[in-house]
N, C-alpha and C positions, 0 to 999 in steps of 0.2 A: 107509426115508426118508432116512439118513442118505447114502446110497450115493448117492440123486439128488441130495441135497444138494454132494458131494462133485464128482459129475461137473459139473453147474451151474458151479460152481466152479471147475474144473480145465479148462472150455470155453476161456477164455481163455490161457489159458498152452498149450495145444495148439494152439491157430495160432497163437500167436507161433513156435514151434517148427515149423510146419508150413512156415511160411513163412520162416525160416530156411535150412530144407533146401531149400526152393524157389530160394531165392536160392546158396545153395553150390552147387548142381547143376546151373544153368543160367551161373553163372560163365564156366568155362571152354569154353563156346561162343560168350557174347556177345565174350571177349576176344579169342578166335581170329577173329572176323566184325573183330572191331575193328583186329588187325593185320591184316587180309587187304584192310579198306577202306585203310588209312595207306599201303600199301605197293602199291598199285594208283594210274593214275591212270583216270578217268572220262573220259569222250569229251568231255563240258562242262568237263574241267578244259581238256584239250590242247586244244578250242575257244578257251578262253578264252589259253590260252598264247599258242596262237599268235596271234590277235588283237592282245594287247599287243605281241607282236615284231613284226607286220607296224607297229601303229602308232607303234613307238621308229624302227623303220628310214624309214617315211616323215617321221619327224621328224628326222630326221638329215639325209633326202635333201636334204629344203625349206631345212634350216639351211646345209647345203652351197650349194646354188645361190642363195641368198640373197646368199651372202657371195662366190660365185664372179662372180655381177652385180653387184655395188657395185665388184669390183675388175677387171672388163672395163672399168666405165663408165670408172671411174679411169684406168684403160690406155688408151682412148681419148682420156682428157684428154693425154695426154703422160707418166704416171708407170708407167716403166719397171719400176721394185719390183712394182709392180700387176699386170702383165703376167705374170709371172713366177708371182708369185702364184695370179692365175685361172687358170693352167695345172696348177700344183699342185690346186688345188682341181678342177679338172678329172679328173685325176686319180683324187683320193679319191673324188670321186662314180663315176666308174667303176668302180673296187674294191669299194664298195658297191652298186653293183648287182650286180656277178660274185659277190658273195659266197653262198654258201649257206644256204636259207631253213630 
C-alpha cells in the first residue's frame, strides 16, 4: 500500500523531470534550425527586398524629373542657372537608370 502510495506521489515530479529532459534534448536542434533560418534569406524575404528597391528607385526617378521639369520650364522662361541645372539633372536621372538593380 505504501509503495502505491509513494509512486501516486512521485507521478508528478517524474514529468516534471521528464520533460525537462525533453526540453535539454531537443535544444540544440531547435537552436541549429534557428541559426540556419537567421542566416538564410527566404524567397519572400528577397521578394520583398527587392520590391522596396524597385520602389526607392522609382521614387527618386519621379523626384528627379519632377525637379528637372520645373527647371526646363524655368529655362524656358529665360533663366539660364535653370538651364544648366535641367541638364544636370538630366544627367542624374540617366545614372540612375544605368545603374544596377
Amino acid at each position: 500500500m505504501r509503495v502505491l502510495i509513494l509512486a501516486v506521489m512521485a507521478a508528478p515530479l517524474l514529468a516534471g523531470c521528464i520533460s525537462a529532459v525533453k526540453t535539454v534534448v531537443t535544444a540544440p536542434v531547435k537552436a541549429v534550425g534557428q541559426v540556419a533560418d537567421w542566416s538564410t534569406t527566404s524567397q519572400d524575404e528577397s521578394d520583398r527586398n527587392r520590391g522596396r528597391e524597385m520602389r526607392k528607385r522609382e521614387e527618386q526617378m519621379g523626384k528627379l524629373s519632377r525637379q528637372r521639369d520645373k527647371a526646363a520650364e524655368k529655362c524656358r522662361d529665360g533663366n539660364e542657372d535653370q538651364c544648366q541645372r535641367a541638364e544636370v539633372l538630366e544627367h542624374e536621372i540617366e545614372a540612375v537608370m544605368a545603374a544596377p538593380r
